[in-house]
C-alpha positions as CSV (number, residue, x, y, z in Angstrom):
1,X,0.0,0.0,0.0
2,X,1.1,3.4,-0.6
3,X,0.5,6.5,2.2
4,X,1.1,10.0,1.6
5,X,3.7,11.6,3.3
6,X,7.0,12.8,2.7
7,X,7.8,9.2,1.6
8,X,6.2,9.8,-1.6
9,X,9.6,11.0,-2.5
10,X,11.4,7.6,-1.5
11,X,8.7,5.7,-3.3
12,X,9.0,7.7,-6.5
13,X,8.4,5.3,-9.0
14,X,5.7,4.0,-7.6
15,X,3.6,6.8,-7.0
16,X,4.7,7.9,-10.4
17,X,2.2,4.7,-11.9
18,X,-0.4,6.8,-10.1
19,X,0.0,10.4,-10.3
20,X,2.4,13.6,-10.7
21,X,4.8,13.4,-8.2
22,X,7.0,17.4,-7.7
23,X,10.5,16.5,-8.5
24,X,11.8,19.8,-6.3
25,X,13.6,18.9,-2.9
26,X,10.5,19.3,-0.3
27,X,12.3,19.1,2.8
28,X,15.3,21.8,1.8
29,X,11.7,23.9,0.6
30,X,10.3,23.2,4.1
31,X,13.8,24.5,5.5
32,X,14.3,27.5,4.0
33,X,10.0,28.8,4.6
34,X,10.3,28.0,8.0
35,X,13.5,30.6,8.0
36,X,12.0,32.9,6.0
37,X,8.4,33.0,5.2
38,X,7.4,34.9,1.8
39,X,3.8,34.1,1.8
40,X,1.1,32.8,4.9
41,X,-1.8,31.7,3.8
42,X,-5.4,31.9,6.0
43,X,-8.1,28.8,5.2
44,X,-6.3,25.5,4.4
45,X,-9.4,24.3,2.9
46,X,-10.1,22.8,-0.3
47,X,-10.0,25.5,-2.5
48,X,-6.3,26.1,-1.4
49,X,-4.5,22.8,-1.6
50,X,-6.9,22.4,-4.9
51,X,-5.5,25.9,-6.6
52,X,-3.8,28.3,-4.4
53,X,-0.9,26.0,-3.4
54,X,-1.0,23.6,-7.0
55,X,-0.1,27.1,-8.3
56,X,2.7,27.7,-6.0
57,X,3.9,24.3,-6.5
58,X,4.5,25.1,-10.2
59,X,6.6,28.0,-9.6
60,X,8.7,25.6,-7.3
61,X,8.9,23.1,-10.0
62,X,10.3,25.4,-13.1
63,X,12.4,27.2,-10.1
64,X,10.7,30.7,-9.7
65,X,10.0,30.1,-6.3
66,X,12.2,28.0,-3.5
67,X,9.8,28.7,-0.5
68,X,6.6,27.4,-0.4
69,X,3.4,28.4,1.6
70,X,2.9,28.8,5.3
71,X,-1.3,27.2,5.6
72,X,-2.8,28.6,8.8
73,X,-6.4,27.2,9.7
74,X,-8.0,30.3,11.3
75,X,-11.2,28.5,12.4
76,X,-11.5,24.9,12.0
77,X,-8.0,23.9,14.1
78,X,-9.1,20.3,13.7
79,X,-8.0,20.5,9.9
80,X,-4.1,21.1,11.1
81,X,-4.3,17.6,13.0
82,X,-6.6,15.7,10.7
83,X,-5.5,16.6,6.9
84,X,-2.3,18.3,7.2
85,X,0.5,16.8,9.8
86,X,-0.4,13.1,9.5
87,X,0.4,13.3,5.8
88,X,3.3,15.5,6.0
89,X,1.3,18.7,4.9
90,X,1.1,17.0,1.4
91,X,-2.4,16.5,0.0
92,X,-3.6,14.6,-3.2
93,X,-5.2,16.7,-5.7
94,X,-7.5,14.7,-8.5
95,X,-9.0,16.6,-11.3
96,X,-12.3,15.5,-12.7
97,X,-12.3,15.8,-16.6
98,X,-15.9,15.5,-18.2
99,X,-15.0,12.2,-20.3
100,X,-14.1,10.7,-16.4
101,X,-10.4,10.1,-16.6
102,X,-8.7,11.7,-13.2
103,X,-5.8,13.1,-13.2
104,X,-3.6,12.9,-10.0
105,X,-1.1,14.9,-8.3
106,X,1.3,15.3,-5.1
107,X,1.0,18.7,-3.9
108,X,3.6,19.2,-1.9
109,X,4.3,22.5,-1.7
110,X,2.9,23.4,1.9
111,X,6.4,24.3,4.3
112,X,4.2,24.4,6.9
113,X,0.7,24.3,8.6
114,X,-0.5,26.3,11.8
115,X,-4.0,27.2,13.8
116,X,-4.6,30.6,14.3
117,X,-5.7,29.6,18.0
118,X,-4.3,32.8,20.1
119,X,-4.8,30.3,23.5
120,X,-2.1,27.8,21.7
121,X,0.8,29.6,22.8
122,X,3.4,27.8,20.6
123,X,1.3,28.4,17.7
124,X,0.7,31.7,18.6
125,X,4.3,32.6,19.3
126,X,5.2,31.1,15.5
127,X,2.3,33.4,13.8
128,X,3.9,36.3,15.3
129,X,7.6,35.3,14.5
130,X,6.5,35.1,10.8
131,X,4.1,38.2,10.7
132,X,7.8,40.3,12.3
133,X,9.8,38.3,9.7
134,X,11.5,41.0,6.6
135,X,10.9,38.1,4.2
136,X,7.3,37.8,4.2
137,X,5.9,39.5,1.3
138,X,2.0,38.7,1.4
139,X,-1.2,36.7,3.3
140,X,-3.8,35.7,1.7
141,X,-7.3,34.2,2.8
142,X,-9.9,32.0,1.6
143,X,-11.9,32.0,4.8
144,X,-15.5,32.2,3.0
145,X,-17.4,35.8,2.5
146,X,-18.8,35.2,6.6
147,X,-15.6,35.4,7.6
148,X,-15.0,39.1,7.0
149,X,-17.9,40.0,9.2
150,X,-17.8,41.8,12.2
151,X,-21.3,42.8,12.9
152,X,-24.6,40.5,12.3
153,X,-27.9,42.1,10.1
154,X,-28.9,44.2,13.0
155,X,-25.3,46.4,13.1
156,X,-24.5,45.0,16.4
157,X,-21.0,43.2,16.8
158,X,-20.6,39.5,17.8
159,X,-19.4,38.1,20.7
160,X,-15.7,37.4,19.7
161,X,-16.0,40.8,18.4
162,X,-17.3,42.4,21.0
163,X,-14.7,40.9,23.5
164,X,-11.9,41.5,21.1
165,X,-12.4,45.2,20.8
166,X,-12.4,45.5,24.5
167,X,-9.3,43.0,25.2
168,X,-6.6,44.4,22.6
169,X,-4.5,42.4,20.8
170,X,-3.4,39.9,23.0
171,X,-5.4,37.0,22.8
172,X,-8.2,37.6,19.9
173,X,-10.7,35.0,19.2
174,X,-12.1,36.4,15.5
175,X,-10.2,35.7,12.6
176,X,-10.0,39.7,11.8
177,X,-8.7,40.0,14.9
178,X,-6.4,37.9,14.6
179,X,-5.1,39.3,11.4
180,X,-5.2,42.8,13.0
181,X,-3.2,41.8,16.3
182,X,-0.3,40.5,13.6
183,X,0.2,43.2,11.7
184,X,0.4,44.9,14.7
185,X,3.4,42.7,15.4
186,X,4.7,43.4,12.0
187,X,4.1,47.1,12.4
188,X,6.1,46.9,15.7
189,X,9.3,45.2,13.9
190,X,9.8,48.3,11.8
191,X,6.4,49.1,9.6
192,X,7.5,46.4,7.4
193,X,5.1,46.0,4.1
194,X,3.1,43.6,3.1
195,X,-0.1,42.6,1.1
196,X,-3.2,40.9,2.4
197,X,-4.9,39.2,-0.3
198,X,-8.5,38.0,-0.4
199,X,-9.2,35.2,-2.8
200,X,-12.2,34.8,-1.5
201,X,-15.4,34.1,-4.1
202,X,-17.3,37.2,-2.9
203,X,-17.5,40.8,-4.7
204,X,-14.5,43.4,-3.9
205,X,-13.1,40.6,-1.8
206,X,-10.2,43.1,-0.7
207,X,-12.4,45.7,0.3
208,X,-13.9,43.7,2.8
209,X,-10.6,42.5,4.3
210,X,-9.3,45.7,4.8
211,X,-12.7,47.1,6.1
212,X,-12.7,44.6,8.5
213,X,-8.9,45.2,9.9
214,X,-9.2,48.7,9.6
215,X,-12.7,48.2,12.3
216,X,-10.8,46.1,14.2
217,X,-7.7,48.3,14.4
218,X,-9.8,51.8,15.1
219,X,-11.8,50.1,18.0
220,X,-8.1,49.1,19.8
221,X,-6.7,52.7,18.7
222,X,-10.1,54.0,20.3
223,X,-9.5,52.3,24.0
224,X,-5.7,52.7,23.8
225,X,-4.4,49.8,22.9
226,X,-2.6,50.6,19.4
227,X,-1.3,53.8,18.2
228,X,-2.2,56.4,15.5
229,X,1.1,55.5,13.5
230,X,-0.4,51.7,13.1
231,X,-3.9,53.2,11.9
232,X,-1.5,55.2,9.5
233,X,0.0,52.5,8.3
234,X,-2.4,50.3,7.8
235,X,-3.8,52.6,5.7
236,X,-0.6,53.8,3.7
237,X,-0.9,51.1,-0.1
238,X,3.3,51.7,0.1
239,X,2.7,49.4,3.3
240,X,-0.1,47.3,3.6
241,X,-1.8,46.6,0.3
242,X,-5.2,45.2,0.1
243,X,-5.7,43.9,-3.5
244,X,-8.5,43.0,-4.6
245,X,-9.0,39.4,-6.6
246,X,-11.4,37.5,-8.7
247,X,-11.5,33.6,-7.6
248,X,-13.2,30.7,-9.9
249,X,-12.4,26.9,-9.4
250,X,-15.5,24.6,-8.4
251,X,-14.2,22.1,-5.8
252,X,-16.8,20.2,-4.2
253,X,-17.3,18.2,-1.3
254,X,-14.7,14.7,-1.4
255,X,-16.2,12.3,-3.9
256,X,-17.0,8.6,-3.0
257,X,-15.7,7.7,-6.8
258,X,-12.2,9.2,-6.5
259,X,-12.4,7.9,-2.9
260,X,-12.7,4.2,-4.1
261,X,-10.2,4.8,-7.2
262,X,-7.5,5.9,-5.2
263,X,-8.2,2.7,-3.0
264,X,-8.2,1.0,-6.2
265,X,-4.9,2.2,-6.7
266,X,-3.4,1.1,-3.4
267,X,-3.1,4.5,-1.9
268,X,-4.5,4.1,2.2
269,X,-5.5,6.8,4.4
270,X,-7.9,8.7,2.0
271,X,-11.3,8.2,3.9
272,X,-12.9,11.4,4.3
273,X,-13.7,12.4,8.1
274,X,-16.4,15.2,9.4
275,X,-14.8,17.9,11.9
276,X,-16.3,18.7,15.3
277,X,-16.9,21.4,13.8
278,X,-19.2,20.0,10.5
279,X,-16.2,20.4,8.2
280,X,-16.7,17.5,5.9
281,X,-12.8,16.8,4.3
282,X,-10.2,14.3,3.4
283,X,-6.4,14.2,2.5
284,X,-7.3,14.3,-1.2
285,X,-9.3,17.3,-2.8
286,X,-11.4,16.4,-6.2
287,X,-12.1,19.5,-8.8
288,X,-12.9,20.3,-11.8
289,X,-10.2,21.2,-14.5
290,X,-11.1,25.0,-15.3
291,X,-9.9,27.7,-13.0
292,X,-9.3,31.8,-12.8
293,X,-7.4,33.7,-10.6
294,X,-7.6,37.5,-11.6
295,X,-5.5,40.0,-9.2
296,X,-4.5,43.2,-8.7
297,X,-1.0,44.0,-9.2
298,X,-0.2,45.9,-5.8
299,X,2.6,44.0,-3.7
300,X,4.2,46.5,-1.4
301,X,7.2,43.9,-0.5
302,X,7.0,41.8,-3.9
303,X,5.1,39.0,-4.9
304,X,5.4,35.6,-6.1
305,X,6.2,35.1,-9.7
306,X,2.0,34.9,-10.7
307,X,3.1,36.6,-14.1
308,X,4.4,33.6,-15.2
309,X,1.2,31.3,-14.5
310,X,-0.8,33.0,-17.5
311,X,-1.3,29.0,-19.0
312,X,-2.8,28.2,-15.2
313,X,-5.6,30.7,-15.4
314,X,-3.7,33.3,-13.2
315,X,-4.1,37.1,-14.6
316,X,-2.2,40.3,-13.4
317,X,-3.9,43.5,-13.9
318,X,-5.3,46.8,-12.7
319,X,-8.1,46.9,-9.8
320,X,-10.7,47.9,-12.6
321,X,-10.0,44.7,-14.7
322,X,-10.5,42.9,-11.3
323,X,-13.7,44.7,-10.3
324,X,-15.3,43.8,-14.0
325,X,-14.0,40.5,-14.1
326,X,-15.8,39.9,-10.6
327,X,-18.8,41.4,-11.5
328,X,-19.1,39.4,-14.7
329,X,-18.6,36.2,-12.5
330,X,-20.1,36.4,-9.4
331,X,-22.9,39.2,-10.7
332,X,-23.8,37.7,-13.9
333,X,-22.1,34.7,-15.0
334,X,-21.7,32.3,-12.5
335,X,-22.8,32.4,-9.1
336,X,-26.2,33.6,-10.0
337,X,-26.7,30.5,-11.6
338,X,-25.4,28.2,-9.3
339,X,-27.9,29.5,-6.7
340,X,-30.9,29.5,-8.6
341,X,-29.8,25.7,-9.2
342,X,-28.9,25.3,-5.8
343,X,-32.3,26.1,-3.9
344,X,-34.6,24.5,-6.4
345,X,-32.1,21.4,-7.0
346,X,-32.7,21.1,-2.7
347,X,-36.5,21.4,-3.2
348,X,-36.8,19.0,-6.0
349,X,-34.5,16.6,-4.3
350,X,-32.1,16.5,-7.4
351,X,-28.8,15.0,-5.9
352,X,-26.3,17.2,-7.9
353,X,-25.5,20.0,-9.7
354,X,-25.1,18.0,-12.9
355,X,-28.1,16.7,-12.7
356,X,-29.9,19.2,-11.9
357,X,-28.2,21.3,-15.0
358,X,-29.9,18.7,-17.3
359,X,-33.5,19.2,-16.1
360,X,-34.8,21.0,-19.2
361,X,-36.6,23.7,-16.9
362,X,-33.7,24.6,-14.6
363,X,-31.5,25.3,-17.7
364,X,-34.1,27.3,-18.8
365,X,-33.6,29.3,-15.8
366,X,-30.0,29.6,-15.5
367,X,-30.0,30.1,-19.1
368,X,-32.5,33.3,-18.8
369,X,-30.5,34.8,-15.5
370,X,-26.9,34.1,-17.8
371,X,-27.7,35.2,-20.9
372,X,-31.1,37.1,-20.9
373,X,-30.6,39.0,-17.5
374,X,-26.3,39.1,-16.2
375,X,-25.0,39.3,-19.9
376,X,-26.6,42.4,-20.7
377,X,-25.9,44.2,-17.8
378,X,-21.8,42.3,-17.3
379,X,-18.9,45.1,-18.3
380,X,-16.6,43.3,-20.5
381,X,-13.4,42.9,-18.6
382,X,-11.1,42.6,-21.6
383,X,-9.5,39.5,-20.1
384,X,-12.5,36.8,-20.4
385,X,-15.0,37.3,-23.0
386,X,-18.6,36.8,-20.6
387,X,-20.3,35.4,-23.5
388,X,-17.5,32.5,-23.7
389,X,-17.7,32.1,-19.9
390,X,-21.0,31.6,-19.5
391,X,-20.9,28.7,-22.3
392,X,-18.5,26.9,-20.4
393,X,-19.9,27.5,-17.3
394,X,-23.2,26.1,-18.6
395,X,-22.5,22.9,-21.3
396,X,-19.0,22.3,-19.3
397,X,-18.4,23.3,-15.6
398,X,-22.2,22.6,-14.2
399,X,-22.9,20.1,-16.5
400,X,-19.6,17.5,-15.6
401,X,-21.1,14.6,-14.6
402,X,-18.3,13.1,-12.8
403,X,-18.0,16.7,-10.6
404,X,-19.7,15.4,-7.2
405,X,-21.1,19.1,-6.7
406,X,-24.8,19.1,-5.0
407,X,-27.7,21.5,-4.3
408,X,-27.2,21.5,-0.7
409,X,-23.6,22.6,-0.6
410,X,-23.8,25.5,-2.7
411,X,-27.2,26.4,-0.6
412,X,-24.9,26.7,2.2
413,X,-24.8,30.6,3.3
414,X,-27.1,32.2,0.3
415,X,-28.1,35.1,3.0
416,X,-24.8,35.9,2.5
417,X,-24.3,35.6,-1.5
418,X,-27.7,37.3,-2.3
419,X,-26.8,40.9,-2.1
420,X,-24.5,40.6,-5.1
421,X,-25.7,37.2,-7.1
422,X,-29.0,39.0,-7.5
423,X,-29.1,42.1,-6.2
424,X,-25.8,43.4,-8.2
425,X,-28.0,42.7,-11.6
426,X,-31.2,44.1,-10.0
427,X,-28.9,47.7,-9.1
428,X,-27.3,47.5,-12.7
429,X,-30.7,47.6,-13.9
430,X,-32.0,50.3,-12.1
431,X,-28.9,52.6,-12.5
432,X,-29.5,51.9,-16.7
433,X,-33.2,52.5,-15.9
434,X,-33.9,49.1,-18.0
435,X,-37.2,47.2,-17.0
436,X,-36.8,45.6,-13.9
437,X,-40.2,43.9,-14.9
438,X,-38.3,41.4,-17.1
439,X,-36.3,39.9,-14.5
440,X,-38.4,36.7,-14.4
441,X,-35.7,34.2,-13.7
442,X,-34.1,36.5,-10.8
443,X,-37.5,36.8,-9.4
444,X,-37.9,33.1,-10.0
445,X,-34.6,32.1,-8.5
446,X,-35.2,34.8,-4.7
447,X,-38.7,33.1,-5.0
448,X,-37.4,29.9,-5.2
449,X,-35.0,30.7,-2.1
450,X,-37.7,31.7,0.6
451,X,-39.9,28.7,-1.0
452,X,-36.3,26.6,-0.3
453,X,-36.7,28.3,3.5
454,X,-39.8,27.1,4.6
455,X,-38.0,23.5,4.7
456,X,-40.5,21.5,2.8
457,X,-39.4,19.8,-0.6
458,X,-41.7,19.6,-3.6
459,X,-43.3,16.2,-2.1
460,X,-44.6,18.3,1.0
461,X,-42.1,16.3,2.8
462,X,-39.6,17.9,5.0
463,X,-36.7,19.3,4.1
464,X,-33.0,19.8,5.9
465,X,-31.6,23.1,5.3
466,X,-28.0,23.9,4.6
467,X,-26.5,25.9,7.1
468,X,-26.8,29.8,7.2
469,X,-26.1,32.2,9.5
470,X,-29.4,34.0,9.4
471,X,-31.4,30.8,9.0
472,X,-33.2,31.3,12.2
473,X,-33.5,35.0,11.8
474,X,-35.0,34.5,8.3
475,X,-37.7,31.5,9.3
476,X,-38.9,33.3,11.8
477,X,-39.9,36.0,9.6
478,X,-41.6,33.3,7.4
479,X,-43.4,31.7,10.5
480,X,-46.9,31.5,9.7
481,X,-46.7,30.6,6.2
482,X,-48.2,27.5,6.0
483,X,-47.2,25.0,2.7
484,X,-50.3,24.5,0.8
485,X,-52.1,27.4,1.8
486,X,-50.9,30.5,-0.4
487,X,-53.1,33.2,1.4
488,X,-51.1,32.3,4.4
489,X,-48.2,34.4,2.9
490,X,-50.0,37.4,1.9
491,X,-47.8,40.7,3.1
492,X,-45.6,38.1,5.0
493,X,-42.9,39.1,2.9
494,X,-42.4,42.4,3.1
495,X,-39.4,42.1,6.1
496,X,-37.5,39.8,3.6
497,X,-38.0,41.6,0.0
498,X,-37.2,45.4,2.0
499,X,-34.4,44.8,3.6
500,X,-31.3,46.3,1.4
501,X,-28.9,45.2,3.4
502,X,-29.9,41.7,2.2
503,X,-30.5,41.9,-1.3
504,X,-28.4,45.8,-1.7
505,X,-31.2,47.1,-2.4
506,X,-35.1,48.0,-1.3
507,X,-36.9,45.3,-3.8
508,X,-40.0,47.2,-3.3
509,X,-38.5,50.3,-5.3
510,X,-38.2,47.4,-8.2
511,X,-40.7,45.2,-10.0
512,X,-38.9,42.6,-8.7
513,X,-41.3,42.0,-5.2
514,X,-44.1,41.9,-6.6
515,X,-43.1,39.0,-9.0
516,X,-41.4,37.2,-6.0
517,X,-44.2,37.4,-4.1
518,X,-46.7,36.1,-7.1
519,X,-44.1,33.5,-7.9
520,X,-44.2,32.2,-4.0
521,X,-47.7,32.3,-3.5
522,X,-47.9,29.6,-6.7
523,X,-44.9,27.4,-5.5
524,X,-46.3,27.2,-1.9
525,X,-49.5,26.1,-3.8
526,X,-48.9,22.4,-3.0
527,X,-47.1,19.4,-4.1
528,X,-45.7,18.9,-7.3
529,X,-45.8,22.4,-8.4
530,X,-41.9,23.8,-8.7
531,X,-41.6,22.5,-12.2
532,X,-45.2,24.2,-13.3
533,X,-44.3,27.6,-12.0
534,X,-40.6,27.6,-13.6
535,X,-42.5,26.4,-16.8
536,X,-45.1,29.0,-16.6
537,X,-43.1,32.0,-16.3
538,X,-40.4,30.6,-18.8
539,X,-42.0,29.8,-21.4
């Protein structure tokens, strides 16, 4: 049997017969980011060891790079003990081609993993070592959109917050905090630069990291606890950059198929495990083949050698490109879609995304909100032609049969995807003063969404809901609607459809609310009735 871990390297050849093994020396790269760290990286999740550090790994191979990445889980600690240090920090990466072949690699280009856990001293002491070492050149995060926030829907902050801003930077509990209280460290070893990077998939992904810091940082400055030279300099680009990026690679949940074909192969240890805290993971990470990374060019202490990964979806370019690029994708192109297939795919109890793709009347749906509503609105970024995207989102990305992608993960956390997946088109709209009347398959998909919340599937049977952070504020404001009874939702909701901080804007100052609210009323009608009311209203 064959086990990952730095014996890969001893057992070359054999791992060769399965997958791409690095041919760089990993424990001299190990060495020499442990002594001087150019780049820390926030969320070791899959999306990283699937892109973010395959990317790195290729610089390491041609030579462009000698360090690797420093992987710090900021939330889920259990990740560091469970997927990273029994294997070595190596992972297995297997891309899902739509004709079914995988293709396997060694990524091996992690030098080191850490928890951001303030409590762990050791680990603590070692974050702060690296955040005051001249080396380090940026940090970047994929810790979700939710991970940014400070404050709930009401304004007020939570609890880690709360006792954050009143403790200093000593021992912070959330993840902004946590960022804030190092670069404090780093400020304190000589203002040295750096960039924070967001790759997160949400819109000006940069902006909300450094709205964040900044909150944290002027709430210690107010009680004393930092100084106005660090509010300066965190707010100086020659020091602290905060570029902003454009993210796109689908990597779903660990797939039972690759599971049993690298067991098939006679590599152990790949059985994926659920964290205490509901992370579902495994030492491999399955994806799909496509992938864009789009950032702006603005490294205060340098930056890896990203101009030379052009062939690996990576583009360098000015904040605009980004911004348009983002919006074409998340606003228009993408993410809309994936939603809208996302909360009908739940109600309909369709077990994936591919599937789902293939039922005539939800690609009639994503079609409309792609092509008919997010194309016309979706600024041509010059790098990525939205037309083009959108075809390969549709016939190739969603509709891979072998990518394990379901409903109920992407449902995960819509509250928080909303404001710009619908409300970004509904804005564009109103700003070009185009009909806000036509927007049948956005109305379709919000409708479909607070039909998705009242936790009963198209049978009438009940349904479990994906987690959310304002689940239990949002089905309270649905209590009372009763499935099967329309008139039960008349003016119920008004608290949902008005609140701009949910969808960016008032939909009541649209056409938009009074579709959604048509559009409910007929799919909380009864059983059986989702695939009518899509039909109905796209014919």
């Amino acid at each position: 049997m064959l086990h990952l871990g730095k014996s890969v390297f001893a057992q070359r050849g054999e791992w060769e017969r399965k997958a791409f093994v690095p041919h760089f020396d990993f424990d001299a790269m190990s060495e020499r980011t442990r002594k001087a760290p150019r780049w820390i990286h926030f969320g070791g999740g899959n999306i990283f060891r699937a892109f973010i550090a395959e990317l790195q790994q290729r610089l390491l191979e041609t030579g462009a790079a000698d360090t690797g990445i420093i992987a710090v889980a900021p939330y889920d600690f259990e990740i560091i003990d469970k997927i990273y240090a029994p294997y070595d920090n190596l992972s297995l990466l297997v891309l899902m081609r739509p004709d079914g072949t995988l293709e396997k690699k060694v990524v091996a280009s992690v030098g080191e993993a850490l928890v951001a856990d303030s409590s762990a001293l050791k680990y603590w002491a070692r974050l702060k070592e690296v955040f005051r070492t001249e080396s380090l050149q940026m940090a970047s995060f994929t810790i979700t959109e939710k991970g940014y926030a400070l404050k709930d829907l009401d304004g007020a902050y939570f609890l880690a917050v709360r006792k954050d801003l009143a403790a200093g930077p000593v021992r912070p509990l959330h993840a902004m905090s946590v960022v804030a209280a190092l670069l404090w460290e780093r400020f304190q070893a000589g203002g040295l630069p750096l960039a924070l990077v967001s790759m997160d998939n949400c819109s000006h992904n940069g902006e909300k990291l450094q709205n964040a810091v900044l909150g944290i940082a002027d709430g210690w400055l107010a009680e004393g606890f930092v100084t106005e030279d660090f509010a300066a300099y965190l707010r100086d680009p020659r020091k602290v950059s905060f570029p902003w990026s454009m993210i796109d690679k689908i990597t779903p949940r660990p797939a039972k198929a690759v599971e049993d074909s690298l067991a098939a192969d006679g590599i152990a240890g790949m059985t994926p495990f659920v964290t205490g805290k509901h992370t579902f993971s495994a030492p491999f990470v399955n994806t799909e083949v496509p992938q864009y990374l789009v950032i702006e060019d603005a490294f205060p202490a340098g930056r890896p050698a990203f101009h030379l990964l052009s062939g690996a979806g990576v583009y360098l370019c000015d904040r605009g490109t980004v911004n348009k690029t983002e919006q074409m994708k998340v606003a228009a192109c993408l993410n809309p879609l994936h939603t809208a297939l996302a909360v009908y795919g739940c109600i309909l109890r369709i077990p994936s995304i591919a599937e789902a793709v293939r039922l005539p009347a939800l690609r009639k749906l994503i079609s409309r909100i792609g092509y008919g509503e997010g194309l016309p609105v979706a600024a041509h970024p010059g790098i990525i032609d939205p037309k083009r995207f959108i075809d390969e989102v549709i016939n190739e990305r969603l509709a891979n049969p072998f990518i394990p992608d379901t409903p109920q993960r992407i449902a995960t956390d819509t509250s928080q995807k909303v404001p710009i997946r619908f409300g970004g088109t509904i804005q564009a709209y109103m700003r070009e003063k185009r009909d806000t009347g036509t927007l049948y398959g956005i109305s379709l998909a919000i409708a479909g969404w607070l039909r998705y919340l009242l936790a009963v599937g198209d049978d009438g049977k009940p349904l479990e809901l994906s987690a959310d952070p304002m689940l239990e504020t949002l089905r309270g404001l649905l209590r009372g609607i009763r499935f099967g009874e329309p008139a039960s939702a008349a003016g119920r909701l008004k608290p949902i459809l008005s609140n701009a901080a949910l969808f960016g804007v008032d939909l009541y100052e649209t056409k938009v609310a009074g579709k959604v609210e048509t559009m409910f009323a007929e799919l909380i009608a009864g059983p059986h009735t989702a695939l009518a009311v899509l039909n109905k209203y796209l014919a």
